[in-house]
N, C-alpha and C positions, 0 to 999 in steps of 0.2 A: 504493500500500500504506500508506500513510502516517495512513490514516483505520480503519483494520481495529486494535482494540485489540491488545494486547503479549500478553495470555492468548489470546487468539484466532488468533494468529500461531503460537505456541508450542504451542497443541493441533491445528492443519492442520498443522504442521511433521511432528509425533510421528504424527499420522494416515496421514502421505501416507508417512511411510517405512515406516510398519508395511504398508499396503498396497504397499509397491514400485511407486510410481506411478514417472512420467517422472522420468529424472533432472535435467534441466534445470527442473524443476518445483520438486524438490526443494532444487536449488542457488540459486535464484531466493529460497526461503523461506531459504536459512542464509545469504544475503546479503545478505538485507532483517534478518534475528535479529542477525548480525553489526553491520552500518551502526549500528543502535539501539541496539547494546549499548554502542557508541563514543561516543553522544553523549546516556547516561541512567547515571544512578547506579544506577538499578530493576537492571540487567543490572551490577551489579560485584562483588568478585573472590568474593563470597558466594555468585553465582551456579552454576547448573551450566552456563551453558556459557558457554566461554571462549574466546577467538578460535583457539585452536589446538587445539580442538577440537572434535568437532560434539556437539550435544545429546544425551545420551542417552535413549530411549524407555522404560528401568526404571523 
Protein backbone atom coordinates (compact mmCIF):
# COMPACT_ATOMS: atom_id res chain seq x y z
CA UNK A 1 0.00 0.00 0.00
CA UNK A 2 2.67 2.01 0.58
CA UNK A 3 2.88 3.22 -3.26
CA UNK A 4 -1.03 4.10 -3.61
CA UNK A 5 -1.17 8.18 -3.00
CA UNK A 6 -2.64 9.41 0.63
CA UNK A 7 -5.82 11.14 -1.50
CA UNK A 8 -6.30 7.83 -3.14
CA UNK A 9 -6.29 5.97 0.00
CA UNK A 10 -8.60 8.23 1.73
CA UNK A 11 -11.20 8.24 -1.31
CA UNK A 12 -11.33 3.96 -1.49
CA UNK A 13 -11.42 4.21 2.26
CA UNK A 14 -14.82 6.78 2.12
CA UNK A 15 -15.85 4.41 -1.06
CA UNK A 16 -15.80 1.06 0.33
CA UNK A 17 -17.67 2.09 3.58
CA UNK A 18 -20.24 3.98 1.72
CA UNK A 19 -20.77 0.77 -0.39
CA UNK A 20 -20.58 -1.65 2.93
CA UNK A 21 -17.87 -3.63 1.28
CA UNK A 22 -15.92 -6.48 3.46
CA UNK A 23 -15.10 -5.55 6.71
CA UNK A 24 -11.67 -6.77 6.83
CA UNK A 25 -11.27 -4.78 3.68
CA UNK A 26 -12.25 -1.88 5.26
CA UNK A 27 -10.07 -2.27 8.50
CA UNK A 28 -7.11 -3.12 6.31
CA UNK A 29 -7.64 0.61 4.69
CA UNK A 30 -8.10 2.47 8.46
CA UNK A 31 -4.88 0.71 9.37
CA UNK A 32 -2.95 1.40 6.55
CA UNK A 33 -4.81 5.66 7.10
CA UNK A 34 -3.92 5.15 10.66
CA UNK A 35 0.03 3.69 10.21
CA UNK A 36 0.43 7.19 7.95
CA UNK A 37 -1.19 9.25 10.00
CA UNK A 38 1.70 8.37 12.76
CA UNK A 39 4.48 8.98 10.68
CA UNK A 40 3.35 12.25 8.35
CA UNK A 41 2.49 15.73 9.53
CA UNK A 42 -0.03 15.65 6.16
CA UNK A 43 -2.43 13.50 8.79
CA UNK A 44 -2.09 15.94 12.08
CA UNK A 45 -4.32 17.20 14.79
CA UNK A 46 -5.94 19.44 11.69
CA UNK A 47 -6.87 16.46 10.35
CA UNK A 48 -10.34 14.66 10.23
CA UNK A 49 -9.23 11.77 11.32
CA UNK A 50 -7.69 10.98 14.29
CA UNK A 51 -6.44 7.80 15.61
CA UNK A 52 -9.41 7.22 17.86
CA UNK A 53 -11.55 7.80 15.44
CA UNK A 54 -12.57 6.47 12.09
CA UNK A 55 -12.86 8.83 9.11
CA UNK A 56 -15.97 10.31 8.40
CA UNK A 57 -17.79 9.86 4.87
CA UNK A 58 -19.67 13.66 5.38
Amino acid sequence: MLSIPDDFLMDSYKKAVALNLCPQFIKLLENEIRRRSMHSPKYGKKSAYHENESPSIH
